[in-house]
N, C-alpha and C positions, 0 to 999 in steps of 0.2 A: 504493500500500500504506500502512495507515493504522499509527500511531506502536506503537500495540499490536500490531500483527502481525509486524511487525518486532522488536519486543523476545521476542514469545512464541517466532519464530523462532531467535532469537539464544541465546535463552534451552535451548531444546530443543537446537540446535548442540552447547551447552556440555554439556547432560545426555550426549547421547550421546556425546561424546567423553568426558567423566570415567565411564561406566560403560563404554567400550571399555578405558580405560588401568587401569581397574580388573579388566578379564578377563583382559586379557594378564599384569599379576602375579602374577595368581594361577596364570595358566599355566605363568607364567618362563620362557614365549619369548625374553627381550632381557633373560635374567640372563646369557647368557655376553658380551654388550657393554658391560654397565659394566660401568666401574672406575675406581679411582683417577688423578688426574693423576700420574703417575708418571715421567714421559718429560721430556728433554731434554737440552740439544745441548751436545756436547764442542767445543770452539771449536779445540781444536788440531787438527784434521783438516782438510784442504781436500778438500771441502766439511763442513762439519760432520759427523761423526755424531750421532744419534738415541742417546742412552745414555737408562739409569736415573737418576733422581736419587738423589743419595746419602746414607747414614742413614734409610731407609725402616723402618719398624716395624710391621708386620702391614697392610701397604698390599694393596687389591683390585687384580688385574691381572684378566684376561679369563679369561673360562669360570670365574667363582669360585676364581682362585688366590688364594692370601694369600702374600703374600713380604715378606722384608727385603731391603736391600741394605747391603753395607758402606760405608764412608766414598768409596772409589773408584765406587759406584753397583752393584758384581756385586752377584748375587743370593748370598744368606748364609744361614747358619744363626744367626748375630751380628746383629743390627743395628747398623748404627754402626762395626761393629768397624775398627779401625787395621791396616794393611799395614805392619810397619815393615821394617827390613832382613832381608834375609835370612839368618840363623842358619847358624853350619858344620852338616856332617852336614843336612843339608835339599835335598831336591829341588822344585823349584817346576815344577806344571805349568799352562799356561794354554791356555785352550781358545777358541776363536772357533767362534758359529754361530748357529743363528737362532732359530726360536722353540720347537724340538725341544730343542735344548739348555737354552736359559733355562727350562724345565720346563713350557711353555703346559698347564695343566690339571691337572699335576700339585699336590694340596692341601701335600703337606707339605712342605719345603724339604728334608728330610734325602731324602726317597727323587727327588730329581734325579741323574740319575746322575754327576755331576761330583760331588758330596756321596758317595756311593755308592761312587765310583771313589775316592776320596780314602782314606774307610774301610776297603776292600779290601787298598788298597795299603800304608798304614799296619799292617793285622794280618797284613799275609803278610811284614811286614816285620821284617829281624835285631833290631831295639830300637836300632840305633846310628845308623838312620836314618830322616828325618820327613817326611813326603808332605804337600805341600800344595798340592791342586785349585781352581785361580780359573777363576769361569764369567763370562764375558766373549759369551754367549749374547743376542741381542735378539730379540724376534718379528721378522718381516721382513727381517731380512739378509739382503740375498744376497752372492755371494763376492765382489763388490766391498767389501762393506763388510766382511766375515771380514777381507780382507788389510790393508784399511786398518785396523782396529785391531788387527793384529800393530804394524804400521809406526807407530801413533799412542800406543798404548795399555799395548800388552801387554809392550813391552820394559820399559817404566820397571819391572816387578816380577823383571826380570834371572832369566828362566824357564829350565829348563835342560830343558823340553822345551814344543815348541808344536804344535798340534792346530786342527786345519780338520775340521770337523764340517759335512757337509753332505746334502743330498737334490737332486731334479734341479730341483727347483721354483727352488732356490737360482742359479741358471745365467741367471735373469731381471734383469739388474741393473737392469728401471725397477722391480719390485715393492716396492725402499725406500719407503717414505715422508720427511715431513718432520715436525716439533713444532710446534704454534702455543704462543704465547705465556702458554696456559694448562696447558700442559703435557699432551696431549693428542697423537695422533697425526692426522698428516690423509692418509686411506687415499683410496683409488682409488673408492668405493664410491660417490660420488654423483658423481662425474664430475670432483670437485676441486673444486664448489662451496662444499662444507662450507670447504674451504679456505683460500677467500678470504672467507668472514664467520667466522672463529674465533670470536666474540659470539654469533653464531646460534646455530653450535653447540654452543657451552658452554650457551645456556640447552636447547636438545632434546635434551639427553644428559637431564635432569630426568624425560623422556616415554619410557617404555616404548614407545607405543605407536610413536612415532616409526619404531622400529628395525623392525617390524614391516610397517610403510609403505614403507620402504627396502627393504626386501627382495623385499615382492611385486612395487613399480612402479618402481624405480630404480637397484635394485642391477644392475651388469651379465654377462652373465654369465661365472662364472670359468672358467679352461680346467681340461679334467681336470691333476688333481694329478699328479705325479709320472710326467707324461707327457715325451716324448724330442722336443725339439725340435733340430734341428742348427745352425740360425742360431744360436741362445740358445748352444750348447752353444761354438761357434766363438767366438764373443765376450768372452762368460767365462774360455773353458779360460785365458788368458793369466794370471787371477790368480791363479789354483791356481800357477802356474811362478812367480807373484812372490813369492807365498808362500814355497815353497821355497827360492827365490832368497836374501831377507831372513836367513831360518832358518841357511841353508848361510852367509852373512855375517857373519854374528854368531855363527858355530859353536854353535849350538843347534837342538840331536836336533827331528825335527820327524814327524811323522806325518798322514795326513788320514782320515774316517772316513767312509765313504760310509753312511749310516742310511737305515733303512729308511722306507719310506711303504705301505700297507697296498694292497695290489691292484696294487702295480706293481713290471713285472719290466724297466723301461725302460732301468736303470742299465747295463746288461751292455757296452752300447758304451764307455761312460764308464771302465769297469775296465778292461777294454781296453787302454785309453790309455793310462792310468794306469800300467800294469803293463808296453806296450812304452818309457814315456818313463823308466821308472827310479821311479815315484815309491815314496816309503814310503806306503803306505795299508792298513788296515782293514776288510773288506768286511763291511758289514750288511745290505746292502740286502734279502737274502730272510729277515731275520728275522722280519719277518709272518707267514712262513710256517708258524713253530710256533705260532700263536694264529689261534683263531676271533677275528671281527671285534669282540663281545664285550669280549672280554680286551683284546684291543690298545689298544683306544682308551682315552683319560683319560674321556671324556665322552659321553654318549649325545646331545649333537648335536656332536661333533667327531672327529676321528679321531687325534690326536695319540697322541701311545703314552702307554701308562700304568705306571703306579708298577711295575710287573711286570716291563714293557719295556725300561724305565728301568735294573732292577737286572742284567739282563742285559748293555746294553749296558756298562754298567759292569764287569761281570767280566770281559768277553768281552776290554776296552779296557786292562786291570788285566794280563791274561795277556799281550797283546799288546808289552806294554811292557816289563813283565819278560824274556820272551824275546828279542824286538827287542834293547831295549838293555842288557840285561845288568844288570838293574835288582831 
């Protein structure tokens, strides 16, 4: 092959691929995959967790959210904002859960329902006392990592009530990830490869097209969501009881919230349990059930609940509390 045929090859390689990465934007196929480096690691945890970084200021997370975090890394209405001591007449409540909680898709910070539930609770309140909701929410947790950052995290804010926020997906504890060094997540989706070149992948996050490539030939694939596995369920249930455990130790009111995931009625054994082992819990799971598929979701390619769902969960969580504990 002669020196020009090679170049005109080369050359056309590149056309077609700059006018593939050019359709796919226009599509916004691989708008809900970027986002900002946002991600990394709390060193006081064995093994690390995966947190937010802290002082974020209208940073892009996934499916086009925009958030803040405050100085601790939660997701805020503040940027930057300061945790300091806790005030007489104040109740602190702190929440643990995964990417339902931290608002995945949800655009505006105030309609997260930890934002939401704060508000709630604040105007149903005498005026002689102040509610203060921290979301301690990460995409991906599962209830290994919920209890680990009760145990790591969420005591230094000396909470006088704490909250496990979960789905059954949650039950999976390899579904965590880890952070590379770019502050990036490194997901299960290429097999772990991405993983081990962090450089790679920090330059193909650049390419639309990338994500699109991933998905038809690489990505593997996922199990139905919010389906009832009993192995998973057996492995886990132990940290739903440490949770408690923690809570009941430090004499702090504790509750858990089974939330919903749209198409699935799988939880029903997990309540169950729940309800013969004593625990305090909250059942959401058939909150789907009042919304067409539509409504529910944040995003027209995701299913996360949306600003609607959000505010529900919140009141429903608002009422829960007050009569629970006398609040």
């Amino acid at each position: 092959m002669s020196y020009k045929s090679i170049l005109f090859t080369f050359v056309t390689i590149l056309l077609t691929l700059a006018l593939l990465e050019g359709m796919v934007r226009i599509w916004g196929y691989s708008d809900r995959y970027i986002y900002d480096p946002i991600y990394t690691s709390d060193d006081k945890c064995d093994p690390p967790l995966v947190v937010h970084k802290p002082n974020l200021k209208n940073a892009l997370a996934r499916d086009n959210t925009i958030i803040n975090t405050d100085a601790m890394g939660l997701r805020s209405l503040v940027p930057g904002r300061v945790i300091g001591e806790k005030r007489p007449n104040t109740i602190r409540i702190a929440i643990a859960g995964d990417s339902v909680t931290f608002g995945h898709g949800v655009r505006n910070n105030s309609d997260v329902y930890s934002n939401v539930l704060e508000n709630f609770l604040n105007s149903a309140s005498d005026g002689k006392t102040t509610y203060e909701v921290y979301n301690f929410g990460v995409s991906a947790y599962s209830l290994a990592e919920m209890t680990a950052s009760l145990r790591c995290r969420m005591l230094d804010l000396k909470p006088d009530i704490v909250v496990c926020a979960f789905i059954m997906d949650d039950f999976d504890p390899g579904r965590m990830v880890t952070v590379d060094e770019y502050g990036y997540t490194n997901d299960r989706s290429l097999g772990g490869t991405a993983g081990r070149f962090p450089a790679l992948k920090s330059f193909l996050r650049h390419f639309h097209l990338t994500y699109l490539i991933r998905d038809a030939f690489f990505a593997p694939k996922q199990p139905e969501s919010g389906a009832y596995d009993e192995a998973l369920v057996s492995q886990s249930y132990p940290y739903l009881q440490e949770f408690r455990k923690i809570a009941s130790e430090k004499d702090i009111k504790y509750f858990f919230i089974v939330l919903p995931t749209y198409g699935s009625e799988s939880s029903s054994k997990v309540i169950e349990k729940l309800g013969r082992d004593g625990f305090n819990f909250l059942d959401l799971s058939t909150l789907w059930t009042e919304y067409n598929f539509e409504t529910f979701r944040a995003d027209k390619h995701d299913a996360h609940p949306s600003a609607a769902v959000h505010k529900q969960i919140a009141e429903r969580a608002g009422w829960y509390i007050k009569i629970k504990f006398g609040l």
